[in-house]
C-alpha positions as CSV (number, residue, x, y, z in Angstrom):
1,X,88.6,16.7,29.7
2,X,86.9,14.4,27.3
3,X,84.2,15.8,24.7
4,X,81.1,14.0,24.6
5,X,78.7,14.2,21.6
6,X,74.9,13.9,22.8
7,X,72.8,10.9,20.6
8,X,69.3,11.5,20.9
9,X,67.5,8.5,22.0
10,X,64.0,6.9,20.0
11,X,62.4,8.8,23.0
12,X,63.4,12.3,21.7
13,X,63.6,12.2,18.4
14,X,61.1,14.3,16.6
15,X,58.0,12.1,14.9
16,X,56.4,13.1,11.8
17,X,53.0,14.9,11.7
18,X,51.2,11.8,10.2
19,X,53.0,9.8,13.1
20,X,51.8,13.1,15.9
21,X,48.1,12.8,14.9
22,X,46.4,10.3,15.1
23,X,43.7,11.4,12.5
24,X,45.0,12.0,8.8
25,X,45.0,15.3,7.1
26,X,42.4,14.2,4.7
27,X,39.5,13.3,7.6
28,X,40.4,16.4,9.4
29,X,39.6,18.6,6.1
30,X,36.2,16.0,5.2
31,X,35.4,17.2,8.4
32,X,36.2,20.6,8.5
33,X,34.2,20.2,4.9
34,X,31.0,19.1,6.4
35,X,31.3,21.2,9.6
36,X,31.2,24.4,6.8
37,X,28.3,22.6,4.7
38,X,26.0,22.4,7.6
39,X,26.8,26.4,8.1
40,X,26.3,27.0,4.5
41,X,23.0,25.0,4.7
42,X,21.9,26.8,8.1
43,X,22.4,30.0,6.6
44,X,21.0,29.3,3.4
45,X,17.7,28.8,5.5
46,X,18.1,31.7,7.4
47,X,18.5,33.8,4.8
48,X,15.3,31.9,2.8
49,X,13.3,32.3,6.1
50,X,14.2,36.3,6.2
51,X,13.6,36.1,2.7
52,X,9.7,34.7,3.4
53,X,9.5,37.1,6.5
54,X,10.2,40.2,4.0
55,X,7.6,39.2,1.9
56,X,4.9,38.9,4.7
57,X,5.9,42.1,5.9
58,X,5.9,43.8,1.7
59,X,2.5,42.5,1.6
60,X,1.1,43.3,5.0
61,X,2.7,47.3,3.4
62,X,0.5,46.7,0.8
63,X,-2.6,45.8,3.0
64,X,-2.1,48.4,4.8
65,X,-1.3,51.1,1.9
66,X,-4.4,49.9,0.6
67,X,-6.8,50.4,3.9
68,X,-4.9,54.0,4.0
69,X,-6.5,55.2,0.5
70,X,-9.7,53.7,1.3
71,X,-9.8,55.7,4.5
72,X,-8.7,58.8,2.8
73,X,-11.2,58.2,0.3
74,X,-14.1,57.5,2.6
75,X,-12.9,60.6,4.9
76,X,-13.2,62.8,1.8
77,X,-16.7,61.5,0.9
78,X,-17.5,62.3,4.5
79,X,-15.9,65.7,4.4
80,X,-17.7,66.9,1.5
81,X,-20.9,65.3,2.9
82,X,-20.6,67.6,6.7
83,X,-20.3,70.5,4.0
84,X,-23.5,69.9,2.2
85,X,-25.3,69.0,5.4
86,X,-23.9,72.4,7.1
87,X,-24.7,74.2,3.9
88,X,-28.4,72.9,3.8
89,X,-28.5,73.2,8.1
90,X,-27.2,77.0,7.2
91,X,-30.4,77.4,4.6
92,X,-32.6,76.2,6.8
93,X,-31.9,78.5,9.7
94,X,-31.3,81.7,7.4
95,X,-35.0,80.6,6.4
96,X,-36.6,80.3,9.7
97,X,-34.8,83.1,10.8
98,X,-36.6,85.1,7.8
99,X,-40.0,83.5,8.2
100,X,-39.8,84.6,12.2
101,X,-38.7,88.5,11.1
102,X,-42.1,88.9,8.8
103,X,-44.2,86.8,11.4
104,X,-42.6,89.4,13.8
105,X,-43.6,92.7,11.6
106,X,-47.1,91.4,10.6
107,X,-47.5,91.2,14.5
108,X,-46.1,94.7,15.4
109,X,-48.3,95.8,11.5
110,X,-51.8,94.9,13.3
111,X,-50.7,96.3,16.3
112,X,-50.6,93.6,18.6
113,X,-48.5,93.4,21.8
114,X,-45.8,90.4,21.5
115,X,-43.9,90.1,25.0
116,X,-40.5,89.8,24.3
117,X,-39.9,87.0,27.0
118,X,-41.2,83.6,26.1
């Protein structure tokens, strides 16, 4: 038997990568380059517009904080206001209460008959 050598034909020989694609190395990374730019750029706004967003909520914190001490502050002046207002009611009634105990024993002292239900 006879040896035979194989020849590749044009058909099977191997190309080279330039030859494969049709689109050069350098447009595929300009590309690839402006595909990551546009990311960058997108989240460069994201992160500006979280940025903004942070702030509005910081200073609706502060709003807030503020209201909170106000409220506390009026609450207090209320507080102490119910006290004096109790205190004075208190006064009042300890008062009547005495005025009605001597209008009672100058009744009983000249010796009238009060009926105890009214």
């Amino acid at each position: 038997m006879a040896s035979t050598i194989a020849v590749p034909s044009t058909q099977t020989k191997p190309r080279h990568r330039r030859e494969a694609s049709a689109v050069p190395e350098s447009e595929v990374l300009r590309r690839r380059n402006e595909e990551l730019e546009k990311e960058l750029k997108k989240s460069i706004e994201r992160e500006e517009k979280m940025r903004e967003e942070l702030n509005k909520t910081w200073e609706r914190l502060r709003v807030a904080e503020e209201a909170e001490e106000r409220l506390c502050s009026q609450l207090g002046e209320l507080e102490a206001e119910a006290v004096d207002q109790a205190r004075a009611y208190r006064t009042r009634v300890l008062h009547l209460m005495d005025q009605l105990s001597l209008a009672q024993k100058l009744l009983q002292s000249s010796s009238l008959a009060v009926p105890n239900s009214l």
